[in-house]
C-alpha angles and dihedrals in degrees: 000000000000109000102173103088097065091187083069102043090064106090081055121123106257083239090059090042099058098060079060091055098045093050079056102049088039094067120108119002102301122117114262109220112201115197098146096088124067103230110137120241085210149062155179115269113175085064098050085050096048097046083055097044080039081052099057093045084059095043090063087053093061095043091050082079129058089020086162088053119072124226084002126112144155139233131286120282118228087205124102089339086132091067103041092052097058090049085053090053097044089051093041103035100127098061121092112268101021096085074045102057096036088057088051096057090051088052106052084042098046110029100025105036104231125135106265092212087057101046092048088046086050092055100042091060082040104062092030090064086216094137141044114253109278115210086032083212096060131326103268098242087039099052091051092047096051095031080063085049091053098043088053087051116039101019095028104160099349114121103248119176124203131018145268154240126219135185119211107230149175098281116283090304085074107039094060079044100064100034097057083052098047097036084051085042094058101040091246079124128024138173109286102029125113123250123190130224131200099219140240096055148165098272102241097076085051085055113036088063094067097053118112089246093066116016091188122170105239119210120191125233097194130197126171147183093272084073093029093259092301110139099241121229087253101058093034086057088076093072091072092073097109086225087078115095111176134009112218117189142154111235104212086038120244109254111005089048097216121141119212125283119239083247097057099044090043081060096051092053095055077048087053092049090054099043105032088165094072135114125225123183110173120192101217107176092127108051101089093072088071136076127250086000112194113191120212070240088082103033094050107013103161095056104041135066121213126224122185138161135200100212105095098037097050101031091253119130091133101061089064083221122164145115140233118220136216136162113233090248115029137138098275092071090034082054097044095051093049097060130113117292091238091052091047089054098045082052088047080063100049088049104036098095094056099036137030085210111043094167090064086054105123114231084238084056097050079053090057096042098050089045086084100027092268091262086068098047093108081070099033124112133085125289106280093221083066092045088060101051095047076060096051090045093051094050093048084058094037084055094042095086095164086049092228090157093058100042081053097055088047095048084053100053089039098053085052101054089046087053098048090051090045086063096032079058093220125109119266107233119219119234118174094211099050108106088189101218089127128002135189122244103213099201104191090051085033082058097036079059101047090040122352128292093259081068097045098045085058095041088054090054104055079059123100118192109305092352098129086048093057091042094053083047096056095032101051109356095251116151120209133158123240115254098220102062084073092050109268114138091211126097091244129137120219112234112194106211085198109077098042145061130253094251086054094058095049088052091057091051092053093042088051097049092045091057087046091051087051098051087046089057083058087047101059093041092061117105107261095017093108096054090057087051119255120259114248118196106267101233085046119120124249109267091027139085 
C-alpha cells in the first residue's frame, strides 16, 4: 500500500491507517509509542494458571490408558475422576493454579449446584481438545458457568425473568460476523432496509453495512461530548420510524468509553414499548470495566442480542474467546415465524438437513448453523481448549466476591488517563460513566483549553484529514487513531490507555502540547495575528508566552 500521499489515505478504515502511522513513527532511532490499537498490556494471571495446572491433570487422564503404548493415550474416564483430582491437587497443592482449581471445583458443586465429577470430566476433554464440540452451541457445563458470569456482568441486580441462550464464538469479530450473515439469512435484514447506529462506533459495523453482501441504509443515532456521550430523547426518537430494523450500538461506547446513563437506557425501554418489533444488538466488551454495569440485555431482553468478548478484560485477544446472547424467547424467532409463507419455506430448505422441524430452529441455532455454512453444522462450534479457559476466566471473576480484579483494571487505566492530562496541562474532567479504556482527544477543545477558542478554530483548519496524526507520528513517534473513523465529527485521535505504560502516556501528553505550541509559534507570526491578540497558553505566567 502506498502511504506516502496522506489526502488519499483519508476514506481508509482507522485500522488500515494505522499500519501507515506506525511506518511513520517508526522512522530514525526514537521510541514509537502506539497507543492507537486496543490490545491490553495486562492480563490475568491466576486463570491462566489454573487452564495449564487444569491441563496436566488432564494430561495424567489420557496416560492412564495405552500404558503399553508411548506417546499414546485415551480419553478421560468419567469414573472415580472426583476422587483422583482431589488427590492431584492435594499432591500438588503449592504450585500456582492448584489451590485455584480446586477452589473452582467447590464452587461449581457448592454454590452453583453442578456435579463436580461432571464439570471436571467436561474440562479434561475440553482442554485436551480430544472431542468435537458437543453441543456444537456451547459445551453443556460451559454454557451454565459462563451464562452465571454474564448475568453478574451485564444483568447484575436487575430483575431479569427467564433465561437465555448463548453461543461460544470467535471473540467479538466473529460474533458481529456471524450476526450480520444470519440476520441477512433469515431475511431479518435485506438490501435496502435501514439500519440505525448509535454513534460513535467501532468502525466495522460503519463499514459492514455497505458491503455488497448486505446494502443496508445506515442512520445515525449521534452523542458528543457536549451530553457526555448520552444519546440524547430527541435523536433516539428517531428509532421509532418504522423503516428502522435494527438498532446496533457499543455500551460502553468505542472510542469515548462511556456506558449509558440510567436515563438513557430508561429511554430506550419506553422506544422499545413503542416499537416491539425492533432489533437491539448491543456490543458490551467493555462493560465489565464498569461498576454495577446494566446491559440494554437486562432492561429490554427480549429485543436485544448481547455480544461480549473476554479479550480486553482478561488480557486475552489471542484466545478469540466470546459469546452471543439471546433470551429464550425474544423478537428474532417471533420475526422469523411471522414471515411470508413463500420465505419460511425457502428457509425450511436451507435447515432441513440438520433438523425435521426447521421452523422450531431457534435464531441462536441458525447462528450456530451459518456459522459453518449449514452443511458443515455437524462440525461447527468453538475449540474446546478456548471454551475451557473462558471457564476458567468466568469462574476467577464469579470467586472473586470483593471484585479485586476489577478495582485493579480500573486503577491501571485510570492512572494512565491522569498521567497523559498532567502532561497535557489541562484539568481531567470526572465522568461517572466513563469507563476510560479508550478515550478521544478533541483537539480543537484540547487546544481552547491550552490557548482560546480564536486560536483553535484556526489551528483545526491548517489541518487536512489525518494531517496532525501523521505529524505527531513523524514528530514524536506517537501513534492515535483518527476519530473520525468511529463516527465522531470532530478532529480527535483515539488513544487507547490500555497497551502502554504511564510514563508513555505522559509522554503523549507532552509530545501533543509540544506540536500545539508549535503551531501556536506559526500562529503569532501570521500577519494580523498581533492586533487580535495573541493566545497565550492559559496556565502561562504574566510577561511570558
Amino acid at each position: 500500500m502506498d502511504f506516502s500521499d496522506v489526502e488519499n489515505m483519508g476514506s481508509l478504515s482507522p485500522f488500515e491507517l494505522k499500519d501507515a502511522l506506525i511506518k511513520v513513527a517508526s522512522a530514525g532511532d526514537r521510541l514509537m509509542l502506539n497507543a492507537g490499537r486496543g490490545n491490553p498490556n495486562f492480563l490475568a494471571t491466576t486463570p491462566r494458571h489454573g487452564f495449564f495446572q487444569f491441563g496436566l491433570f488432564a494430561m495424567s487422564e489420557a496416560e492412564r490408558s495405552y500404558v503399553y503404548m508411548d506417546d499414546v493415550g485415551g480419553f478421560p474416564q468419567r469414573e472415580g475422576i472426583e476422587a483422583r483430582f482431589e488427590i492431584f491437587t492435594r499432591t500438588h497443592r503449592n504450585v500456582p493454579g492448584v489451590r485455584f482449581i480446586e477452589a473452582a471445583v467447590s464452587y461449581v458443586r457448592d454454590q452453583l449446584g453442578l456435579s463436580a465429577g461432571d464439570f471436571i470430566y467436561e474440562m479434561c476433554e475440553a482442554i485436551l481438545g480430544c472431542n468435537y464440540p458437543v453441543p456444537d452451541r456451547m459445551l453443556r457445563l460451559s454454557e451454565i458457568i459462563v451464562g452465571h458470569y454474564i448475568h453478574r456482568e451485564m444483568i447484575g441486580t436487575h430483575p431479569f425473568v427467564g433465561k437465555f441462550d448463548m453461543y461460544a464464538v470467535e471473540g467479538g469479530t466473529a460474533a458481529m460476523t456471524y450476526l450480520f450473515n444470519s440476520l441477512r439469512e433469515n431475511h431479518l435484514i435485506s438490501p435496502g432496509d435501514t439500519i440505525a447506529l448509535g454513534m460513535p462506533i467501532f468502525t466495522p459495523y460503519i463499514e459492514i453495512p455497505h458491503l455488497n453482501d448486505y446494502r443496508l441504509v445506515e442512520m445515525n443515532i449521534e452523542c458528543g461530548p457536549e451530553t457526555n456521550w448520552q444519546y440524547t430523547k430527541k435523536e433516539l426518537q428517531k428509532l421509532l420510524d418504522p423503516k428502522v430494523k435494527a438498532f446496533f450500538l457499543c455500551n460502553p461506547s468505542n472510542p469515548p468509553s462511556v456506558r449509558m446513563s440510567d436515563e438513557v437506557l430508561a429511554s430506550l425501554v419506553e422506544i422499545v414499548k413503542k416499537r416491539p418489533d425492533l432489533i437491539i444488538l448491543t456490543d458490551d466488551v467493555y462493560g465489565t470495566f464498569a461498576d454495577d454495569f446494566t446491559s440494554l440485555f437486562a432492561m429490554c431482553p427480549h429485543n436485544t442480542i448481547l455480544v461480549y468478548s473476554f479479550s480486553k478484560y482478561f488480557g486475552a485477544t489471542g484466545w478469540r474467546m466470546g459469546v452471543v446472547a439471546t433470551h429464550e424467547d425474544n423478537i428474532l424467532d417471533r420475526r422469523i415465524a411471522a414471515l411470508p409463507e413463500a420465505t419460511r419455506k425457502e428457509l425450511d430448505e436451507r435447515y432441513s438437513s440438520i433438523t425435521t422441524d426447521p421452523r422450531g430452529l431457534k435464531f441462536i441455532d441458525r447462528l450456530v448453523a451459518d456459522s459453518r455454512t449449514v452443511a458443515l453444522n455437524h462440525t461447527a462450534g468453538l475449540s474446546t481448549p478456548v471454551q475451557a479457559q473462558m471457564v476458567m476466566f468466568s469462574l476467577f471473576s464469579l470467586m472473586d466476591e470483593p471484585q479485586a480484579y476489577k478495582a485493579a483494571m480500573k486503577r491501571i487505566v485510570l492512572r494512565r488517563k491522569q498521567a497523559l492530562y498532567k502532561e497535557l496541562g489541562i484539568p481531567m474532567v470526572f465522568d461517572p460513566n466513563s469507563v476510560r479504556y479508550y478515550h478521544l482527544l478533541d483537539m480543537e477543545d484540547i487546544i481552547t483549553q491550552m490557548y482560546d477558542a480564536t486560536f483553535a478554530a484556526w489551528t483545526i483548519k491548517q489541518f487536512r484529514p489525518n494531517e496532525a496524526l501523521f505529524r505527531l507520528a513523524r514528530d514524536t513517534g506517537v501513534v492515535l487513531l483518527p476519530g473520525r473513523g468511529f463516527g465522531t465529527p470532530h478532529a480527535s485521535g483515539r488513544v487507547s490507555l490500555a497497551n502502554l505504560n504511564e510514563y508513555d502516556y505522559a509522554n503523549i501528553g507532552k509530545s501533543i502540547r509540544t506540536m500545539i505550541s508549535e503551531y501556536h509559534e506559526i500562529y503569532e507570526k501570521q500577519d494580523g495575528a498581533g492586533s487580535k491578540g495573541a493566545a497565550r497558553p492559559k496556565n502561562a505566567k504574566k510577561g511570558r508566552k
